[in-house]
N, C-alpha and C positions, 0 to 999 in steps of 0.2 A: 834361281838355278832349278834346272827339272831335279824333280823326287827319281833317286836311285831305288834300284832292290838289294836292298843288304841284306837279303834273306836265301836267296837263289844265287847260282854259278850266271854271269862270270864274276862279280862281285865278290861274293859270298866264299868264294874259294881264296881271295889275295885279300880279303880284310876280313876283320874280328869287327861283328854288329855289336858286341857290346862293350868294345874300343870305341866304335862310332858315338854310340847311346853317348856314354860317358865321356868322353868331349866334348858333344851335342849341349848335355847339361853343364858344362862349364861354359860355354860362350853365351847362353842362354842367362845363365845368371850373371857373367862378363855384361851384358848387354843391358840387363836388369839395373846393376849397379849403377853403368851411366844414368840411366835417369831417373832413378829412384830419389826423393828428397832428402835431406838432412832428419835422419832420424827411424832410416828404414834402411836392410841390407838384405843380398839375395845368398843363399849360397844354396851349392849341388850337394845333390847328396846322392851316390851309387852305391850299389848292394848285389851282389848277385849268388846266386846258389847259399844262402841262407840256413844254415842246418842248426839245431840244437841236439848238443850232445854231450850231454855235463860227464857221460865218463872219460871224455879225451881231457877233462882236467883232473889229472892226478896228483899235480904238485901242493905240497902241503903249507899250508902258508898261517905262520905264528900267529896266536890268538891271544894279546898281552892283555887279559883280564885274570881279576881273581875269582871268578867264575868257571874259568876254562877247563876243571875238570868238570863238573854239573853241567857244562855245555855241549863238551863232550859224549856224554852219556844219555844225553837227548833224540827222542827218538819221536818223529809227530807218529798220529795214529793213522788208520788207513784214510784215504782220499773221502768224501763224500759220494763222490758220482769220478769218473774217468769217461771223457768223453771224446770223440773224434773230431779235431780242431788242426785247422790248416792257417798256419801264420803268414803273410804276403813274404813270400820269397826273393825272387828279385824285385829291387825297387830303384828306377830311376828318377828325378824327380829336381825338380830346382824351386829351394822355397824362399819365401819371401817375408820377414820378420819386420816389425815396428820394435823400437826398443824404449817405445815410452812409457811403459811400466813394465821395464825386464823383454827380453826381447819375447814377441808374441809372436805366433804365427799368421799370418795376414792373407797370402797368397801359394797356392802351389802351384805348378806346370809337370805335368804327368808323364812321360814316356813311355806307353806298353813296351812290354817286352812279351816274347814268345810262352815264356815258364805264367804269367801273368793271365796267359788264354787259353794254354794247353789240357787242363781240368777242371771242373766242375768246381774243386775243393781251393783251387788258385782262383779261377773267374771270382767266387766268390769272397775270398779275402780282397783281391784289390776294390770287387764293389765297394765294399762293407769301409775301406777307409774313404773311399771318395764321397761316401756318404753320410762318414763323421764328416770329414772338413762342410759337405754342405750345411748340414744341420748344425754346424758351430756358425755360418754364415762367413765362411772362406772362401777366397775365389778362388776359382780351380779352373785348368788348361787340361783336357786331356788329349795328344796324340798318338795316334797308332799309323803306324807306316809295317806293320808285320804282316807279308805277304804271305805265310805258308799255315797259316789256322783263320779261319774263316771267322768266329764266335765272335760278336761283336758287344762289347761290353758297356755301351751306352745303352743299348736296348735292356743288355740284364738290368742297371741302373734303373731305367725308368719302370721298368717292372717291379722292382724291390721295393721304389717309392709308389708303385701303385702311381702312376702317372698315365693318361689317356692320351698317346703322342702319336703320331708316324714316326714306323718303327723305323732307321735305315736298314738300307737293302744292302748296305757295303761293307768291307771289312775295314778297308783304309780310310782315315779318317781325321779330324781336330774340332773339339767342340769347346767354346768355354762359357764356363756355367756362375751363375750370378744371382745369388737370393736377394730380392726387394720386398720392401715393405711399400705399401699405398692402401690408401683409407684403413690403415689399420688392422691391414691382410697382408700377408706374408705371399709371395710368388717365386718359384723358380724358372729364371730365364734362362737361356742359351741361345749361343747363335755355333751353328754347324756349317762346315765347311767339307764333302769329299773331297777325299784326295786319290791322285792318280798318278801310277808311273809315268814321268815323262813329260809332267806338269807341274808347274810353278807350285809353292806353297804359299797359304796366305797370310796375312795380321789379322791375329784376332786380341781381342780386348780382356786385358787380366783386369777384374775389378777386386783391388782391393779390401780386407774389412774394414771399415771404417770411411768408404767414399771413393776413394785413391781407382784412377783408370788409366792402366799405362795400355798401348800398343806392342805388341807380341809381333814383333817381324821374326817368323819360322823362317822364311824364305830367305833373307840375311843373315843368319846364323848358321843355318846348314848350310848355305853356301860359303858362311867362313870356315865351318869344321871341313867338309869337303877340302878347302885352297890347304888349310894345315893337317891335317889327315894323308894331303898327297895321292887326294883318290879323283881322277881325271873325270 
């Protein structure tokens, strides 16, 4: 199915992009499941507008220790340092666990969202996880189909890793990325795909930790969210 703009009118006006997202990552990991093996499960996970705010928790909740006046009365000392720290905000995302020693994380599939590319302080919380899951050696998906911010955050990625690449020239986009080992070197692969309004999307390849290569039909899935969405 061609790639909509969920970001722009006429679209953008009769449907909610992060009703889409979040569909998006359920059939994704619906799809996962079928052909994941016995001993590996996918599930979504959506977040959006993210806030920390401990004083909206007022309610006072019982402390059955003999302790709980001395607990009470505790007070820690000032901070060391306070510094200016941006947490990843919205997160859309379908991940992929092994549960042969407790379930592990194995695989992501990444969905930008707009909050994710709109700042300096958001671009770089979402780098900063996509480049723990590299450097744990996770295989990760990342798509961006977000028309209306330009920033394109495989370029800050390959920057952060100090990587010597062609940068892309585009905002829209799916790449999925793949640490190997050979003669005892470590490499980070990817294979990229642009993407465009009005153009099919493609399969690209989740490599599992631990070997595991399934197929990422994007193009199947948005086309099933689209038929259940009821966006024509």
């Amino acid at each position: 199915m061609s790639l909509l703009d969920h970001f722009r009118p006429p679209l953008s006006t009769r449907r909610h992009w992060h009703s889409f997202h979040n569909a998006w990552s359920t059939y994704l990991a619906e799809a996962l499941n079928e052909m994941l093996p016995e001993g590996y499960f996918a599930e979504p996970s959506a977040q959006f507008g993210i806030e920390i705010d401990v004083a909206t928790f007022s309610e006072k909740i019982p402390v059955h220790s003999t302790r709980q006046p001395e607990i009470s009365r505790w007070v820690p000392e000032a901070p060391t340092a306070t510094l200016p720290f941006q947490p990843t905000t919205d997160v859309v995302e379908v991940q992929v666990f092994s549960i042969e020693a407790g379930p592990t994380l194995v695989g992501a599939i990444e969905l930008v969202s707009p909050a994710n590319k709109d700042r300096p302080a958001a671009r770089d919380a979402f780098i900063s996880k996509c480049q723990t899951y590299l450097q744990q050696g996770i295989g990760l998906i990342v798509v961006d189909v977000v028309t209306t911010l330009n920033a394109n955050l495989h370029n800050e990625l390959m920057e952060r890793l100090r990587l010597e690449v062609e940068l892309l020239d585009t905002g829209l986009y799916t790449i999925a990325y793949r640490v190997a080992e050979a003669d005892n070197t470590f490499h980070l692969e990817f294979w990229q795909e642009t993407l465009r309004i009005g153009a099919d999307l493609p399969i690209l390849p989740l490599f599992l930790k631990g070997g595991l290569c399934l197929p990422i039909d994007l193009d199947h899935t948005y086309q099933a969210t689209c038929d259940r969405q009821r966006i024509a």
